[in-house]
C-alpha positions as CSV (number, residue, x, y, z in Angstrom):
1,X,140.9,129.6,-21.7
2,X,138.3,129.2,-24.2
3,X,138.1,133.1,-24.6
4,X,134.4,132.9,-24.0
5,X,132.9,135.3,-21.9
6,X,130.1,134.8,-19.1
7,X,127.3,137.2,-20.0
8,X,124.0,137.4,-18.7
9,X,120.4,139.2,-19.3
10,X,117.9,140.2,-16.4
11,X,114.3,141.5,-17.1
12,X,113.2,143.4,-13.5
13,X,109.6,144.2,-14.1
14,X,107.3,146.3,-11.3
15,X,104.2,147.7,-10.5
16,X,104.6,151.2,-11.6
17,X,108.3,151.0,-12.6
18,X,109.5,151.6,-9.2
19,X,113.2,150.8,-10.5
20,X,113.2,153.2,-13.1
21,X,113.5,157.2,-11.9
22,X,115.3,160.2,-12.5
23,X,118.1,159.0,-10.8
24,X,118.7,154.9,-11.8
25,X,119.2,153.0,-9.2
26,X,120.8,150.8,-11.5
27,X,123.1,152.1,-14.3
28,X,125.8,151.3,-17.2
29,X,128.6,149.9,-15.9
30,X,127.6,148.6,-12.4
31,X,128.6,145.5,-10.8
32,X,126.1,142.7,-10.1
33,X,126.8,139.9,-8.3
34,X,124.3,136.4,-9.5
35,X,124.6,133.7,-6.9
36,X,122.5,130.6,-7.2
37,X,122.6,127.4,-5.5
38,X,121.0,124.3,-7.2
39,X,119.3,122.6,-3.7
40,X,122.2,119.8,-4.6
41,X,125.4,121.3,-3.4
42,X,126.1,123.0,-6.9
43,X,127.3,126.3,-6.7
44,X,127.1,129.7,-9.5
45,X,129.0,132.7,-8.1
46,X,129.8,135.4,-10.7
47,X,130.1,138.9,-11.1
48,X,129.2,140.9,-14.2
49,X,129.2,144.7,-15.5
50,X,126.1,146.3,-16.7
51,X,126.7,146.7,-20.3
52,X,123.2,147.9,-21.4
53,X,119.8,149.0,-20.5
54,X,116.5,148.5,-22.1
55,X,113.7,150.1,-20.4
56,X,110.5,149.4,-21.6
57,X,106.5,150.2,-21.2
58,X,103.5,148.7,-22.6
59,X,100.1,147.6,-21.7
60,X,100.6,143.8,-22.0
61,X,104.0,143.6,-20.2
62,X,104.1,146.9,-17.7
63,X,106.8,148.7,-17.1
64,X,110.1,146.7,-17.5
65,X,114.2,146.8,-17.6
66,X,116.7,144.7,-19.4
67,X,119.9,144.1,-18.5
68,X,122.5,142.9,-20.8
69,X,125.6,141.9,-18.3
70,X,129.3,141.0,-19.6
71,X,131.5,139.0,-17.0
72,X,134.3,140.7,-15.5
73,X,136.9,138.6,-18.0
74,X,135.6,140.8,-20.8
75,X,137.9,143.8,-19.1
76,X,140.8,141.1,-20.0
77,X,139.5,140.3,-23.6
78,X,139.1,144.2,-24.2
79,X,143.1,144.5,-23.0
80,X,144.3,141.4,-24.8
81,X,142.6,142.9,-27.8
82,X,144.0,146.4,-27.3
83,X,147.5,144.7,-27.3
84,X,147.1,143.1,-30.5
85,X,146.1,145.8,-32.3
86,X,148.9,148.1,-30.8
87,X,151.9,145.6,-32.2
């Protein structure tokens, strides 16, 4: 392939940070699954890792989250890489 990886970033923002507690509902390394259909028969159907998370509070904006989200064929890159480095 091209050895590009699919990555993605999601800002979840909520009255009163609901998302956000002492125990994260969501955390490092999770799986999330982004499906989205186009209305026209086109089809995006991918899974990525959580990476990263930014949370994040101010007046203007509220209380928010970012996500930074790797697809799964960076597990693949991170191996190929090991390999090469191990010869």
């Amino acid at each position: 392939g091209s050895g590009e990886v699919n990555s993605a970033r999601i800002i979840l923002s909520a009255n009163e940070g609901k998302f956000i507690s002492v125990v994260p509902y969501i955390d490092q390394f999770d799986r999330i699954r982004i499906q989205i259909n186009d209305g026209e028969g086109g089809t995006y159907d991918r899974y990525f890792d959580v990476i990263k998370i930014l949370p994040s509070e101010s007046k203007s904006q509220g209380t928010r989250v970012e996500l930074f989200l790797m697809g799964l064929e960076h597990h693949l890159q991170n191996l190929i890489l090991l390999r090469v480095h191990l010869k």
